[in-house]
C-alpha positions as CSV (number, residue, x, y, z in Angstrom):
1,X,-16.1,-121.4,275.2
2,X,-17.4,-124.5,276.5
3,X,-20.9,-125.1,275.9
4,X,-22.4,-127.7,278.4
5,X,-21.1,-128.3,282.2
6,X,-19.3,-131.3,281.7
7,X,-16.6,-129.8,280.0
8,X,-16.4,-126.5,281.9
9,X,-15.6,-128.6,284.5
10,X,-12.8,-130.2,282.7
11,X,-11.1,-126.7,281.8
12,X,-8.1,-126.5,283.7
13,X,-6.0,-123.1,283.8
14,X,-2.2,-123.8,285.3
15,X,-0.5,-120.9,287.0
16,X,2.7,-120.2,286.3
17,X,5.5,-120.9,289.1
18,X,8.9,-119.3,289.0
19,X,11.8,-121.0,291.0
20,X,15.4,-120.1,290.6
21,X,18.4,-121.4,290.1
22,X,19.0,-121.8,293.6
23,X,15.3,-123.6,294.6
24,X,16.5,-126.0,291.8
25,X,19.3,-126.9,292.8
26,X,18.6,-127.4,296.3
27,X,18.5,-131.2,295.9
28,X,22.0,-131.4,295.0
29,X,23.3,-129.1,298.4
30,X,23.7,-130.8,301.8
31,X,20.8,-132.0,303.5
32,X,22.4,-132.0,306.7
33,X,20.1,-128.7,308.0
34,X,16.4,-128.8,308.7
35,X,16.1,-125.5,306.6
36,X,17.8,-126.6,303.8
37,X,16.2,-130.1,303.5
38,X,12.9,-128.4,304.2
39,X,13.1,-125.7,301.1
40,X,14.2,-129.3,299.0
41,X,10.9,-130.9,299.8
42,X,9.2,-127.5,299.2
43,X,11.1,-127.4,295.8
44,X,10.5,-131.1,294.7
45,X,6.6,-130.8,295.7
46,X,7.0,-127.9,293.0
47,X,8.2,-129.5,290.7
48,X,6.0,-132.8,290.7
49,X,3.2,-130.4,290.2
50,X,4.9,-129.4,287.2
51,X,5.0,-132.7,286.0
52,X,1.8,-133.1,287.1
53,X,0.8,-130.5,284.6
54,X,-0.7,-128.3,287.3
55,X,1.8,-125.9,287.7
56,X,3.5,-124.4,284.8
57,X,7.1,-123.4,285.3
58,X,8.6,-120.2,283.7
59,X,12.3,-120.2,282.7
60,X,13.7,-116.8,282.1
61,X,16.8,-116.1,280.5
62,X,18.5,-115.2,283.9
63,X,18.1,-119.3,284.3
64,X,20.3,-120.2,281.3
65,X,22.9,-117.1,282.7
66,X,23.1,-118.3,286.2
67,X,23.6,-121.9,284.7
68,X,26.3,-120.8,282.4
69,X,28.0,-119.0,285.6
70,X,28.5,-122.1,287.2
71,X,32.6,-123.2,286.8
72,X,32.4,-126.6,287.0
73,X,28.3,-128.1,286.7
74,X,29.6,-131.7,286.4
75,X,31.9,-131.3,289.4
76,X,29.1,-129.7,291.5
77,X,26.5,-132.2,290.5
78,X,28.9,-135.2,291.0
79,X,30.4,-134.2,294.1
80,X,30.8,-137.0,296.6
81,X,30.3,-135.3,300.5
């Protein structure tokens, strides 16, 4: 417990944000569509909020799984369109 206002106001509590598989990897899909460029702007704002240390993000298992699903990673994150 803090004990003068100074440093309560210093306390910081980060929430925890879940995105999945699919919000992260929407950089890498085609940005040709409003919607899609849209939910990666929404994504990335997430995640610089995360590196920000204001957000907390929570992996789950199911991340690693989904991951693991994809055939080829390499060939779907060096894809030229």
């Amino acid at each position: 417990m803090w004990k003068t206002r100074k440093y309560q106001k210093m306390k910081v509590k980060s929430e925890y944000v879940y995105l999945d598989v699919c919000a992260l990897g929407r950089p890498f899909d085609e940005q040709n569509y409003l919607r899609i460029h849209m939910e990666t702007e929404a994504a990335n704002l997430i995640q610089s909020k995360v590196r920000e240390s204001i957000y907390r993000l929570l992996v789950l298992l199911v991340h690693f799984q989904e991951i693991e699903a994809i055939p080829d990673i390499t060939k779907c994150l060096f894809h030229k369109r």
